[in-house]
C-alpha positions in Angstrom: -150.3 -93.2 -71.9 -146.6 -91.9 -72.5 -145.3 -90.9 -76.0 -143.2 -93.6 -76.3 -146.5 -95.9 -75.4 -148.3 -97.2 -78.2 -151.7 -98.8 -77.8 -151.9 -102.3 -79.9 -155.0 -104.0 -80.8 -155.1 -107.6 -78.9 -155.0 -109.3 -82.6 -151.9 -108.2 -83.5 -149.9 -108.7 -80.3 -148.0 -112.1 -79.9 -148.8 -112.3 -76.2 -152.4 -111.8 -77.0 -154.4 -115.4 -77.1 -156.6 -116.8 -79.7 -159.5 -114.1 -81.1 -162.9 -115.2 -80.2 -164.8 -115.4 -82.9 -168.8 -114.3 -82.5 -170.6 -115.5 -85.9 -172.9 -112.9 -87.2 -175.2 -115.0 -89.3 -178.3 -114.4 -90.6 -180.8 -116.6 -92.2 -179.0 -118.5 -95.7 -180.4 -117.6 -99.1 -179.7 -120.3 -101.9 -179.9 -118.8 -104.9 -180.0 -115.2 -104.7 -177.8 -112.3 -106.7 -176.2 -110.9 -103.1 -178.9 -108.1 -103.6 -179.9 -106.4 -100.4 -183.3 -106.7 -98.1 -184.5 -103.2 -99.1 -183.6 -104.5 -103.2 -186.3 -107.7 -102.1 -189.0 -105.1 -100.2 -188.7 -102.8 -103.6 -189.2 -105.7 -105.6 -192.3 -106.6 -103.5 -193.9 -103.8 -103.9 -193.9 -103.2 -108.0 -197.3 -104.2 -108.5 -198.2 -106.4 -111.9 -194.4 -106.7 -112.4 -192.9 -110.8 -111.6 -190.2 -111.1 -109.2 -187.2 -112.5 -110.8 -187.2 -114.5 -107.4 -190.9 -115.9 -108.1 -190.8 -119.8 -108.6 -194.0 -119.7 -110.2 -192.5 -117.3 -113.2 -191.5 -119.1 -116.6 -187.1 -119.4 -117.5 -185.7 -118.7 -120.6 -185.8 -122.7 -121.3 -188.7 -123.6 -123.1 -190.0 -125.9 -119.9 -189.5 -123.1 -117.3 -186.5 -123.0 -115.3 -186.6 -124.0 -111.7 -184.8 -122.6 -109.4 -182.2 -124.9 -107.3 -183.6 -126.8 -104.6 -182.2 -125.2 -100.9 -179.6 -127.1 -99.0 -181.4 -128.7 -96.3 -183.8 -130.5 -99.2 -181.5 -131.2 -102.0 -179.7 -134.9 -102.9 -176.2 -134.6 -103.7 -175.6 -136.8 -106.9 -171.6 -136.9 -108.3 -170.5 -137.1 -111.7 -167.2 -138.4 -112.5 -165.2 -137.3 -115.5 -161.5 -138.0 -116.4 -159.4 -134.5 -116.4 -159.5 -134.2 -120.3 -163.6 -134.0 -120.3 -163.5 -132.3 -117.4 -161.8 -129.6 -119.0 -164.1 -130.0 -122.1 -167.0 -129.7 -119.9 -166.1 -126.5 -118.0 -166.0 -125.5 -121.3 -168.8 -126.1 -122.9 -170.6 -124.4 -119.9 -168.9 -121.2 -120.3 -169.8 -120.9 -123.9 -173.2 -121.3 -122.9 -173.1 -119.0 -120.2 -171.6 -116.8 -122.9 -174.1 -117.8 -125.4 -177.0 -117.4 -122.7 -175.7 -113.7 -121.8 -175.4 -114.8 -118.0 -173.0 -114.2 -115.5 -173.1 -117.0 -113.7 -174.3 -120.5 -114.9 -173.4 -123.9 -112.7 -172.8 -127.1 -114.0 -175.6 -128.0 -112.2 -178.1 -126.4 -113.4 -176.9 -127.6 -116.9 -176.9 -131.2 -115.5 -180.4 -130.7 -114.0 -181.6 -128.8 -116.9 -180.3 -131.6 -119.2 -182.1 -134.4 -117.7 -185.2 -132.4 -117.4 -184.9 -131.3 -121.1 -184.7 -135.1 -121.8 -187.8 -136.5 -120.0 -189.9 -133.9 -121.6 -188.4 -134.2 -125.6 -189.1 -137.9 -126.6 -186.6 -137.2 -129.4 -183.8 -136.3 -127.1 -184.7 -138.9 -124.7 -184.1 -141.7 -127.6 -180.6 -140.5 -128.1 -180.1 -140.7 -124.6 -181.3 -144.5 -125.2 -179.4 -145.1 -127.6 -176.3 -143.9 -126.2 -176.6 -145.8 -122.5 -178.3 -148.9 -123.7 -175.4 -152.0 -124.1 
């Protein structure tokens, strides 16, 4: 190659075609913290200490969190809010998140953990009652 020559990457030419994108995909994790395999193999092998991963192991709700279900078993289900309790209810879950000392907390899970709270508390399942019934 002369001086002058310069060696471009194929990408970054014009005359150079479309990229061919390879995926490099592993298996898909719903639900984790983006922690690493060896994090998982360390966590494994703590004996008499819970995994934060375990199902089995109790939330910090009084019923027991669950964890979400994965993607291939889950049924979507929309809610529909106009923009102004939209807003109120992104909110309302980011002072919990705040209050809850959590980085991240979905609507979701508030939804599901709402729903769950009411079919286990007959008091809060009245007020749900009272408030749908015409």
């Amino acid at each position: 190659m002369s001086p002058k020559e310069r060696n471009i990457p194929p990408a970054t030419s014009p005359l150079a075609g479309p990229p061919k994108l390879t995926p490099k995909v592993g298996p898909l994790k719903v639900g984790g913290r983006g922690s690493s395999e060896e994090d998982e193999h360390q966590e494994q092998e703590q004996e008499g200490a819970p995994s934060a991963r375990d199902p089995r192991r109790p939330g910090r709700s009084r019923g027991g969190r669950r964890p979400a279900p994965a993607v291939a078993d889950a049924v979507a289900t929309t809610v529909r809010l106009d923009p102004d309790e939209a807003t109120e209810v992104d909110l309302f879950v980011l002072m919990l998140r705040d209050d809850a000392r959590r980085t991240r907390l979905d609507k979701a899970e508030v939804y599901r953990e709402l729903i769950r709270l009411a079919r286990e508390d007959d008091t809060v399942r009245r007020k749900l009652l009272r408030r749908v019934k015409p």
